[in-house]
N, C-alpha and C positions, 0 to 999 in steps of 0.2 A: 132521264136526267131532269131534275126539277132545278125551272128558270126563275129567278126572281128580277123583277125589272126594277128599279128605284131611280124615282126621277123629284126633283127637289119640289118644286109643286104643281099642282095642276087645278090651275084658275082660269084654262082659257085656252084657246087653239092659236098657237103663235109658230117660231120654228123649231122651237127646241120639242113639242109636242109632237110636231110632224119626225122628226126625228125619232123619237118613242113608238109613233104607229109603224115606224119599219122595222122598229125590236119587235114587234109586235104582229107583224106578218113573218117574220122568220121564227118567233117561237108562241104560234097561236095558243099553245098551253100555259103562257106564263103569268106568273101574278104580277101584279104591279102594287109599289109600295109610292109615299109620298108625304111629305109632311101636312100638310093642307089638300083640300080638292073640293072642287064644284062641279058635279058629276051633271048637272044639267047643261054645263057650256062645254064639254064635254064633246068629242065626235064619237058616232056609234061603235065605232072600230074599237075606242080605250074603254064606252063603258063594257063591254064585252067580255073584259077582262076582271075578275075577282078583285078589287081595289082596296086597301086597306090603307087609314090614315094614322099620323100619329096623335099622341095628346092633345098637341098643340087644335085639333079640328074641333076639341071641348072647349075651350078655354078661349075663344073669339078668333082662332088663326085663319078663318076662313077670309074674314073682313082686314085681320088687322096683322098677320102673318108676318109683314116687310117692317111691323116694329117689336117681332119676336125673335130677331136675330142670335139675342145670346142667349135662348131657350134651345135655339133649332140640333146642337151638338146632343142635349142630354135629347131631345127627341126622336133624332137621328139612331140615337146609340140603342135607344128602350126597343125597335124597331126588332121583331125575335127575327131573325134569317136562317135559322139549327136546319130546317127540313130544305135548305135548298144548294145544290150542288154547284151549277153555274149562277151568279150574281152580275148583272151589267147596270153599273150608275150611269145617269145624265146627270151631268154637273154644270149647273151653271150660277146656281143658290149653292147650298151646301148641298152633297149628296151621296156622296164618296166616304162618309165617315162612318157609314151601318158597319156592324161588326158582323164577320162571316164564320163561317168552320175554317176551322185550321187548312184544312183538304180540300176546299172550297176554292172556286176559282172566281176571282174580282174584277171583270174589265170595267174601266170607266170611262165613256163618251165624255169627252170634255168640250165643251161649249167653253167656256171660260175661267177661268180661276175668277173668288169674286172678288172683282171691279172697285168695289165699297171698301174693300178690308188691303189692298193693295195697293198699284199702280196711279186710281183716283180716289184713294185714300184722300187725299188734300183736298180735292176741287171737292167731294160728295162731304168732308166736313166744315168747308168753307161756307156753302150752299146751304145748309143744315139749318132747323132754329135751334134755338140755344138748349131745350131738351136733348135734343138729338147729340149736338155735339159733346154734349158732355156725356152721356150713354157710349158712342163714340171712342172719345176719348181712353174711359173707364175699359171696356171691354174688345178694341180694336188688339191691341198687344196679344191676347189670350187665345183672342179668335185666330190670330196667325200662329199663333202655337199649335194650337190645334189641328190647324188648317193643313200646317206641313204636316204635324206626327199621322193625322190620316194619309196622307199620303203615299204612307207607305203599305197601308190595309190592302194597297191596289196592286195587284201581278202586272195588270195589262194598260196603257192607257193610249187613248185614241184622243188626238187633237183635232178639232175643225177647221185648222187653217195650221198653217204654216205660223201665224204670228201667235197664236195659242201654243203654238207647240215650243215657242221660243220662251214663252212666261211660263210655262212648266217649268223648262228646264233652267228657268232662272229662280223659280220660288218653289220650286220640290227638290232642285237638281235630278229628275227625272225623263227621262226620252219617251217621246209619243210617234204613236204612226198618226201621220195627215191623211185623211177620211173626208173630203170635204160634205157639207152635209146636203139634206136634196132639196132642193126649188122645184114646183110645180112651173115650171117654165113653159108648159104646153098650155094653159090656160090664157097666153098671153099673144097675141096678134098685131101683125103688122095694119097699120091702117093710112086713106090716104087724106086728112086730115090735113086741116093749116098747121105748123110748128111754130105758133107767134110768141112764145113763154117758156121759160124754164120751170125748175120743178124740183119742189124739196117734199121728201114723203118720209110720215113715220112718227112714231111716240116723238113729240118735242121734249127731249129731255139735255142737262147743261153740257155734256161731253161730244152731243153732235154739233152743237159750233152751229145752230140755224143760225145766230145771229148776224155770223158773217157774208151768208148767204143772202139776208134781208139787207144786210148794208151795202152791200157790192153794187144789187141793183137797184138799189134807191140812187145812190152816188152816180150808176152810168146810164138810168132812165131807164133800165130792163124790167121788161113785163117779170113778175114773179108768183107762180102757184103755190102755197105753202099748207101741205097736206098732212093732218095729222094732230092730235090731243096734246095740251100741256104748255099752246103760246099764252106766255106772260102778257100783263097787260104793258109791261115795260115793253116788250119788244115789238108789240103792236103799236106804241106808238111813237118806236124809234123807226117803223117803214113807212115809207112815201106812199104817194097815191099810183104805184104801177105794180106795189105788193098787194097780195089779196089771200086769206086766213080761212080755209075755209073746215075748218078743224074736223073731225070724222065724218068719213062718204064710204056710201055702199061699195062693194066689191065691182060694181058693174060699172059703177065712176070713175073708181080708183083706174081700175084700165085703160078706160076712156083717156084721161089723164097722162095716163103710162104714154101712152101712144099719139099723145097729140101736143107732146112737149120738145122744147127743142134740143134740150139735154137735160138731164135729172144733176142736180146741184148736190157734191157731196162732200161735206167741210168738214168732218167728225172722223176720229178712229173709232172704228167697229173691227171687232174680232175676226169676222168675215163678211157679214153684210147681205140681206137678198134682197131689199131693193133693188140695189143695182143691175142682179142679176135680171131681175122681173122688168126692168124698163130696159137691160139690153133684149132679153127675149122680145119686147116690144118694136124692136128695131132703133131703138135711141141712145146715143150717145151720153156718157159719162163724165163727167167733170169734177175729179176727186181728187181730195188731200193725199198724199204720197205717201200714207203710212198705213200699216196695219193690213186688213185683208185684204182690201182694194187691190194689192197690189198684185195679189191673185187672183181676181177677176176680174179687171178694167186691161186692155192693150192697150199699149200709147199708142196715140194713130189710130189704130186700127178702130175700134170700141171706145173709145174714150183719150181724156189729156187728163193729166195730173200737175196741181200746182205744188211746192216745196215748202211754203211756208204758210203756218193753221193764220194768215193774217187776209185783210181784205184788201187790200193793195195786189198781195200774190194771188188771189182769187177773182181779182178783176181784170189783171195780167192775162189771165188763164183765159177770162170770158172773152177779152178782145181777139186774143189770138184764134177763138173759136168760132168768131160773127166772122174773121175771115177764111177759114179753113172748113167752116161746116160742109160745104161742100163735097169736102171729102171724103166722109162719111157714109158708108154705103147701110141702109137699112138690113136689108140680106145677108150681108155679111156680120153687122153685128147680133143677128137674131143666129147666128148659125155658133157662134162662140156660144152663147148661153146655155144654148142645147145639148153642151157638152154636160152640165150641171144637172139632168135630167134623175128622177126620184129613181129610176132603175137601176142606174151607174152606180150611185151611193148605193143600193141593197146589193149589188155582185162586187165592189171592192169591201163591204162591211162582212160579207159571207166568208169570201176566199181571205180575211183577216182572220175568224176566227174558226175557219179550218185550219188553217195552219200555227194554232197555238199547241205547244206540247199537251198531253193529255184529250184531248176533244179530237172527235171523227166525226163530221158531218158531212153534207152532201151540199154540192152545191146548187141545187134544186129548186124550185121554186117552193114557196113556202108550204104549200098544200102536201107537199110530196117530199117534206123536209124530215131526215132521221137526223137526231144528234145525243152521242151517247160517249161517256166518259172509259178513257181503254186504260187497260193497266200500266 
């Protein structure tokens, strides 16, 4: 049976990439497709793989790709897929819209429906400059035509959270199985470190709400770490002097960090989220908005608190009731939830998914010793 992988682009090793390297140990034969790719940032695992791009990688999509949006469908579609029997998209850009054989089977990994053409339609064209939002404007309606009529090219589809699986079936009217996806959780250790700072980690982009984080503890004097590319100069100079910016650190920092913070500050809805996951593996408590994936990997009490409203009053709330309860918090026990997330778990519930699609007989085997073959 020939596999074809399509994953929307690949500019860089993030989650949704780790995601793709375990399509990719369960079907070490298959080719990968994508609309853009930068094969040197790349991990050896996916250059491995036969890679093939679409037009868009002539024509500057390598640099400028995130303002090729309403090319990415005729890209998607040019994309030949005749010689291959199983297809599995990663969608988190477009990805899900290649056209298959009729008798072809379609799953699609969903990370996200996108963000841009939906639910933060408003805030991503509010934020916009004025090229953009008129592009926007012009081709946002067509892009959600589209967006659903592919939707339907798919047999199978697999949500990463529960709250992804809820915006499917609000803007496909389509049902997903929940797959959470895998965090390297083992790379992450408990340490015995002073806990004198909180800690915001990640791309700074407008829908994670740093802002709020930055005001909270400016307003109640809390030390604050803020980890990660894309602070404005406006919001640097809305924090006090007990915030501190220290925009991209090496992997060996980042942990450092992870582990010697005294909760990880988390104001935003994410789809699911593995920060949080990687600072509970570090034994650290959570402090997250009440919506979205969080609410599948943060316990109250146990691992983390959650405030109820995206405002800084409800997130200061939160912080006070936590300078008296930290306490309670036991490291061990939240480093032992995280581990539930571990990158193995996701490849034996992604297997025993799709052995049990009609048509496909595979083994549930490890991937060296993996058969998978189409029955009549």
């Amino acid at each position: 049976m020939k596999v074809a992988l399509v994953h929307y682009w690949l500019v860089g090793m993030r989650g949704g990439e780790k995601v793709l390297e375990t399509f990719c140990d369960i079907f070490p034969d298959a080719d990968i497709f994508t609309l853009v790719a930068e094969p040197h940032k790349l991990s050896a695992k996916l250059r491995r793989h036969r890679l093939t791009t679409s037009f868009l990688q002539k024509i500057g999509g390598r640099r400028h790709y995130q303002k090729m949006l309403p090319l990415m469908p005729y890209a998607l579609e040019a994309l030949d897929l005749t010689a291959y029997d199983l297809v599995i998209s990663s969608e988190a850009g477009p990805a899900k819209g290649v056209i298959t054989r009729p008798d072809a089977l379609h799953v699609c990994y969903c990370h996200s429906p996108m963000r841009y053409i939906w639910d933060l339609y408003p805030q991503y064209r509010a934020e916009a400059g004025l090229f953009t939002r008129i592009v926007l404007s012009l081709f946002a309606p067509r892009l959600r035509q589209w967006d659903v009529t592919t939707s339907h090219r798919v047999d199978r589809f697999i949500a990463n959270s529960a709250y992804v699986a809820k915006r499917i079936e609000k803007f496909y009217r389509r049902e997903a199985t929940v797959i959470h996806p895998p965090v390297e959780v083992g790379r992450f250790k408990i340490t015995k470190g002073p806990k004198d700072y909180y800690l915001c980690a990640g791309q700074i982009t407008p829908y994670k709400k740093i802002e709020l984080a930055v005001a909270a503890c400016t307003r109640m004097n809390l030390p604050l770490v803020v980890i990660g590319e894309g602070a404005s100069a406006r919001l640097k100079q809305s924090a006090g002097p007990t915030v501190r910016f220290l925009g991209a650190v090496s992997d060996a920092q980042m942990e450092a960090y992870f582990s010697g913070c005294r909760a990880l500050l988390y104001p935003g809805v994410e789809d699911f989220g593995i920060v949080p996951l990687e600072v509970m593996a570090s034994g650290r408590p959570v402090i997250a908005f009440g919506r979205g994936g969080a609410l599948e990997t943060v316990v109250e009490g146990r691992t983390g608190l959650f405030f109820h409203e995206q405002s800084v009053e409800a997130l200061m709330a939160a912080l006070a009731r936590f300078e008296k309860e930290a306490h309670l918090f036991f490291p061990a026990e939240i480093r032992a939830h995280a581990l539930r997330f571990e990158p193995h778990r996701f490849e034996r519930e992604l297997r025993r998914f799709l052995a049990g699609l009609p048509g496909i007989a595979m083994t549930a085997e490890p991937a060296t010793a993996q058969t998978i073959k189409l029955t009549a």
